[in-house]
C-alpha positions in Angstrom: 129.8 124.2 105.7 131.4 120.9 107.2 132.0 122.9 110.6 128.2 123.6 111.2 127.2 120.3 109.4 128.6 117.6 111.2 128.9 119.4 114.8 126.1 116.9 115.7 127.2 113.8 114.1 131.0 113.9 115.4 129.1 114.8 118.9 127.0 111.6 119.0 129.5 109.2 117.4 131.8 110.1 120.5 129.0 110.0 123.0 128.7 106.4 121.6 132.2 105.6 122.0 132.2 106.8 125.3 129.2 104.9 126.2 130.7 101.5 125.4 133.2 101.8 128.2 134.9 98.8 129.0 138.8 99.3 129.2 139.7 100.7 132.9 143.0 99.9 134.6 145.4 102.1 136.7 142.8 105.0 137.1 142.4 105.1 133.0 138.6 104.5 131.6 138.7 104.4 128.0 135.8 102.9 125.3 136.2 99.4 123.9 136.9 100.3 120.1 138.2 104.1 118.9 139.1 104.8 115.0 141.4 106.7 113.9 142.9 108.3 110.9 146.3 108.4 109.7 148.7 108.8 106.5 148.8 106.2 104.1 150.5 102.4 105.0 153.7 102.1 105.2 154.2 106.2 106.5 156.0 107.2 109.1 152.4 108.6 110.8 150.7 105.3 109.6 153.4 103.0 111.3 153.8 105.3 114.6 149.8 105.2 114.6 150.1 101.6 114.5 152.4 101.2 117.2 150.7 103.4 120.0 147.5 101.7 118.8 149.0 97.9 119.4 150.4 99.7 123.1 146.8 100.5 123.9 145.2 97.2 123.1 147.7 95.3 125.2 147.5 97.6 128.0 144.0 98.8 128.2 142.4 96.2 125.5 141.3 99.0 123.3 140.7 98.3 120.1 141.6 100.7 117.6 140.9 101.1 113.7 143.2 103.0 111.4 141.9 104.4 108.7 144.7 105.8 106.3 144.7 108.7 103.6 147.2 110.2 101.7 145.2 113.6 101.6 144.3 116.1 104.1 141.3 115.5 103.2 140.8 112.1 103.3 142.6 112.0 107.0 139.8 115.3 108.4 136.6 114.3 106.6 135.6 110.7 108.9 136.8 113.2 112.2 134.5 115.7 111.2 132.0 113.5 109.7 131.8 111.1 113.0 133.2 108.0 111.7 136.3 108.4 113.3 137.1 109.6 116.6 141.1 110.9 116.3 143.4 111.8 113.6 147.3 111.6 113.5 147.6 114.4 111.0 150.3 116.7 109.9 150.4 120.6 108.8 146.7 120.1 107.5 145.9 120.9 111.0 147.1 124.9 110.8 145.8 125.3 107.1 141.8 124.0 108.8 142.0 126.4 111.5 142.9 128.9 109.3 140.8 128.0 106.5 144.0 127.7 103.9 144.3 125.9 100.5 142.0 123.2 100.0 139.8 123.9 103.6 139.2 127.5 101.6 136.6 125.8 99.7 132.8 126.7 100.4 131.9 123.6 101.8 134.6 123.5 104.4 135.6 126.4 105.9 137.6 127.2 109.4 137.8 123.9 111.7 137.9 123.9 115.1 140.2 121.0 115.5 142.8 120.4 118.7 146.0 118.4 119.3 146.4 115.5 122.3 150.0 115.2 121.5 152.5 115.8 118.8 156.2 114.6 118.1 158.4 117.2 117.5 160.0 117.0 113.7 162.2 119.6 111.8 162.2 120.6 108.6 164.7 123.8 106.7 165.7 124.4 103.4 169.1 122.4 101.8 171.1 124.2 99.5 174.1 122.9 97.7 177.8 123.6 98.7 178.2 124.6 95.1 175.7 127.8 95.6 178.0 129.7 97.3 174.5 130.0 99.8 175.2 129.8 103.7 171.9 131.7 104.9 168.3 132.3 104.2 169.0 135.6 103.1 171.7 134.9 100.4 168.5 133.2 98.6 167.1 136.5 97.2 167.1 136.1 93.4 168.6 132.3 93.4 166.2 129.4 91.9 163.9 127.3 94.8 162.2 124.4 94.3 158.3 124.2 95.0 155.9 121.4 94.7 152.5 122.1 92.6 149.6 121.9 95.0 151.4 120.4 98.5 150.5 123.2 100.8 153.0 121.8 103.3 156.6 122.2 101.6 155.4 125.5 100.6 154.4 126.9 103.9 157.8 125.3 104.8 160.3 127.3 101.9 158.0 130.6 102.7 158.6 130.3 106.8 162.3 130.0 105.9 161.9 133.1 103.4 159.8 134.9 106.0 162.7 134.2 108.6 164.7 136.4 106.6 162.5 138.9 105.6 161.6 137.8 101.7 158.9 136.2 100.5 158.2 134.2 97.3 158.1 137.5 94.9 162.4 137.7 96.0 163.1 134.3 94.7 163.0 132.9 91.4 160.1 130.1 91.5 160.7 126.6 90.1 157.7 124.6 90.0 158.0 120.7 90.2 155.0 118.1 90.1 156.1 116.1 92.6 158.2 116.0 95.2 160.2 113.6 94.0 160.8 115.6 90.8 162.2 118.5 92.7 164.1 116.5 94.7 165.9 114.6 91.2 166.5 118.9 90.1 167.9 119.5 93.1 170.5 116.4 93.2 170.9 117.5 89.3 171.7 121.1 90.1 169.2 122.6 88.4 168.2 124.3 91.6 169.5 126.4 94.3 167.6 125.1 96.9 164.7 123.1 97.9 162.5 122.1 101.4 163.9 119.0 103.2 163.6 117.0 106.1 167.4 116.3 107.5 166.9 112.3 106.6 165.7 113.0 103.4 167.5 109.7 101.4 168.1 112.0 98.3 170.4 114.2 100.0 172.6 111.1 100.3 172.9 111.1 96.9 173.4 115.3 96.7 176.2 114.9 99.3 178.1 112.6 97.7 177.7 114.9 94.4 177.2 118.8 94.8 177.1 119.2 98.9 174.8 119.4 101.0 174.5 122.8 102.7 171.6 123.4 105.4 170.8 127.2 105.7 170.6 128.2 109.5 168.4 130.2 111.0 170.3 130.4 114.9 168.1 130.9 117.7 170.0 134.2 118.7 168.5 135.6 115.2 164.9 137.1 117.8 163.9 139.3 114.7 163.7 136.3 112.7 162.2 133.9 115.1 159.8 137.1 115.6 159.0 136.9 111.6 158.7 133.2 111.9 156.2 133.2 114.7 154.3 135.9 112.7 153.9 134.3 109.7 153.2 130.5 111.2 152.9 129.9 114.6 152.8 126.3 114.0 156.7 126.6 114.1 159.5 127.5 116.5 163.3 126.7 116.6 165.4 123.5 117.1 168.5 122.2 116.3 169.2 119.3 114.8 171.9 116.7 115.7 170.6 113.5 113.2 170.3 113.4 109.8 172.3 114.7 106.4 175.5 116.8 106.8 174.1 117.0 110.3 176.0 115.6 113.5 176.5 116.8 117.1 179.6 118.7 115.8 178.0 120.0 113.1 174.0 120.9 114.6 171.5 122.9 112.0 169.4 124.8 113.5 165.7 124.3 111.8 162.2 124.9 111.7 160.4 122.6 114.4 157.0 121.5 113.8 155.3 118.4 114.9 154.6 115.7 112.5 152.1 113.9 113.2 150.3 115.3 115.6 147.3 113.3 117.5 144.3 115.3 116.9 140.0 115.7 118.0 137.5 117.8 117.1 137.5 121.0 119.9 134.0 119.3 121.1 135.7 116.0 121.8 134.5 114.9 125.4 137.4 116.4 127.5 137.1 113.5 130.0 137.7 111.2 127.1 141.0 113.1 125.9 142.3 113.2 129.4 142.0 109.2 130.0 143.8 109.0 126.5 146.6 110.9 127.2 147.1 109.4 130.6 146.5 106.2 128.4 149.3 106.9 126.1 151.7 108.3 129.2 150.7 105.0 130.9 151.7 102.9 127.9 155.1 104.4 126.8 157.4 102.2 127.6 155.4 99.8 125.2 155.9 101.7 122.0 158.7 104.0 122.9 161.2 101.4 121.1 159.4 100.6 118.2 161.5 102.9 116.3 164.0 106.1 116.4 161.6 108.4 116.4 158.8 107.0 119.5 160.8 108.7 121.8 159.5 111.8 121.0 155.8 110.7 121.7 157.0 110.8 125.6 154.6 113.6 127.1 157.3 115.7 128.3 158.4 116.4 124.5 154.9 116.2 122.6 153.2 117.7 124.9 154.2 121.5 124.6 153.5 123.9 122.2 153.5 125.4 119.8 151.5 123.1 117.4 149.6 122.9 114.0 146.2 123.4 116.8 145.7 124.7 119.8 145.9 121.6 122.7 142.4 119.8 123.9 141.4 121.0 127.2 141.7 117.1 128.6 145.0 117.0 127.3 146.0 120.2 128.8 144.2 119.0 132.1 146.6 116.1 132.3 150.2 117.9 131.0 149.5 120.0 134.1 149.0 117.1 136.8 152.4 115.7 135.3 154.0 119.3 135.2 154.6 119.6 131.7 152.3 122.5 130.9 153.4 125.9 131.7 152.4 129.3 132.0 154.2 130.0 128.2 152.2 127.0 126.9 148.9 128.4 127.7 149.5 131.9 126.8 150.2 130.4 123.1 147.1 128.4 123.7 144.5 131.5 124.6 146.5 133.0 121.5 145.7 130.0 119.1 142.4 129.7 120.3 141.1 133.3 119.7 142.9 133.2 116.6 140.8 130.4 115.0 137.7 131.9 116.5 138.9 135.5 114.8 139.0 133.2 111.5 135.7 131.8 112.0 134.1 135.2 112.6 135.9 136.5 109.6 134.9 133.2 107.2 131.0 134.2 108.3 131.5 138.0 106.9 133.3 137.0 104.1 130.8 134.6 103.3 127.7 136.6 103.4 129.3 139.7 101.5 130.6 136.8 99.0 126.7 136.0 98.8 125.3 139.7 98.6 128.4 140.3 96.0 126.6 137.2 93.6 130.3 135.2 94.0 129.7 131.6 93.5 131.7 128.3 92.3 135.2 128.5 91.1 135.0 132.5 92.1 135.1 131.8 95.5 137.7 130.7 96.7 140.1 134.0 95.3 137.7 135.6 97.1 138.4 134.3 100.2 142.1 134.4 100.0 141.9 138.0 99.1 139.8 138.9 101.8 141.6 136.7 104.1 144.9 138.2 103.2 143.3 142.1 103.8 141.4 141.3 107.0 143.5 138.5 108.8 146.8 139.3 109.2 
């Protein structure tokens, strides 16, 4: 399993790292060259990457490669592996710790991954004025749009069903290839609803056509936040102010989750971590302009939970110095933390009754979701 495999390699590629200091100035030691993963050129977490990357070369002469995927996989494997030493990764880093979707598979498994910092995002579900559809729960029985194999807008449309209290079985399920094919049925009207981020450019088009209508989950609804933080803690509430059909007189109140999210492997030296995020503090005003969105990278905003994993203990080290962590932060922390390690425990008995049972191959990984879904709840 790639948890127990590469333990040693990611170990000694950051010892290495470490080892080739060269890069101190205002109390920050950092190596002379880092690498780092990222979504695909010309992505939002591909040009942000780039931008704190070009901050940190010019302030502290680190030299950072980016290595860019468009899968999960591709973005996890070189941390794990050793080849790189950081990731700016998305939801993939709740479905490793919980061992979800692809990360189910025999050879990976539960990872024991942690966030540095992550910018806050949002993300709901858009229906159209024309549904007669103003809240999560007016969707039970109406037509949703999913995405074939993208774990992320799914988790996103069943957090927002959770919220009300249904779950996939209440809707009626239409399946897309691709997000952009979804997106072209929702603008067509051939669906009710569909998962969206509030500057998706599509909704442009629906706005000028059906309506746009964003359905709310208010922060006074605590039974539903309650559900929410059940289901996936990776979430929590905020409003937004920008985007489609959205303005400060007309707010939507969302699902907040941080996209991307600066990740290390939990073993990642914590001294290391800590000169990086002082690094990145150190360095804001550098990259805070490169585009709407770099604001959000300032530690006061992306450094507080919750996250897609728990926070690095050098990171954590540092958002107290600065007072941004507080007692609520580390409370979901301790909570995130013994989650995973429940998962991992529970991965290690599922695997050696899977192995005493004869299950092997394809057979696994239903196994695993069944026995995830009866013991880890």
């Amino acid at each position: 399993m790639l948890r127990k495999i590469f333990t040693t390699g990611a170990a000694a590629a950051l010892a290495a790292a470490f080892l080739t200091t060269a890069a101190t100035a205002q109390d920050v030691t950092l190596p002379r060259t880092q690498v780092w993963t990222s979504y695909d050129v010309g992505t939002a977490g591909y040009v942000e990457a780039s931008a704190i990357a070009d901050a940190l070369d010019k302030k502290f002469g680190l030299t950072v490669r980016i290595i860019p995927s468009g899968t999960s996989i591709g973005r996890l494997l070189p941390l794990q592996a050793g080849r790189a030493q950081y990731g700016f990764m998305g939801n993939e880093n709740y479905f490793a710790g919980d061992a979800m979707f692809e990360f189910g598979a025999r050879e990976w498994g539960p990872q024991d991954l942690r966030v540095i910092l992550g910018r806050p995002s949002q993300v709901g579900l858009v229906t159209g004025k024309d549904t007669g559809i103003s809240t999560p729960a007016d969707l039970k029985g109406k037509k949703v749009g999913y995405v074939l194999a993208n774990a992320s807008t799914t988790l996103n449309t069943e957090t927002v069903l959770a919220f009300a209290g249904l779950t996939t079985a209440d809707v009626e399920k239409v399946e897309y290839p691709s997000y952009g094919a979804m997106a072209k049925a929702f603008v067509a009207g051939e669906i009710d609803a569909a998962p969206a981020v509030p500057t998706s450019s599509f909704l442009r088009e629906a706005e000028g056509g059906r309506g746009v209508q964003w359905l709310s989950m208010p922060a006074a609804d605590t039974e539903g936040w309650d559900r929410v933080g059940k289901f996936a803690s990776l979430f929590s509430h905020s409003q937004a102010k920008v985007g489609v059909s959205i303005s400060d007189d007309n707010p939507a109140d969302l699902l907040g989750y941080r996209y991307p999210q600066l990740t290390a492997n939990a073993n990642a030296s914590e001294d290391e971590v800590y000169n990086l995020i002082k690094a990145l503090d150190q360095s804001f005003d550098l990259y805070k302009d490169a585009s709407v969105v770099m604001p959000g990278w300032s530690v006061a905003i992306a450094g507080v939970t919750p996250a897609g994993a728990p926070f690095h203990s050098g990171a954590v080290k540092y958002l107290k110095e600065v007072g941004v962590w507080t007692d609520k932060d580390q409370q979901w922390n301790d909570a995130r933390i013994a989650h995973i390690e429940t998962v991992k425990a529970g991965w290690d008995e599922a695997t050696a009754k899977a192995d005493r049972e004869g299950v092997k191959g394809a057979d696994w990984l239903a196994y695993w979701e069944a026995w995830r879904a009866e013991h880890l709840k």
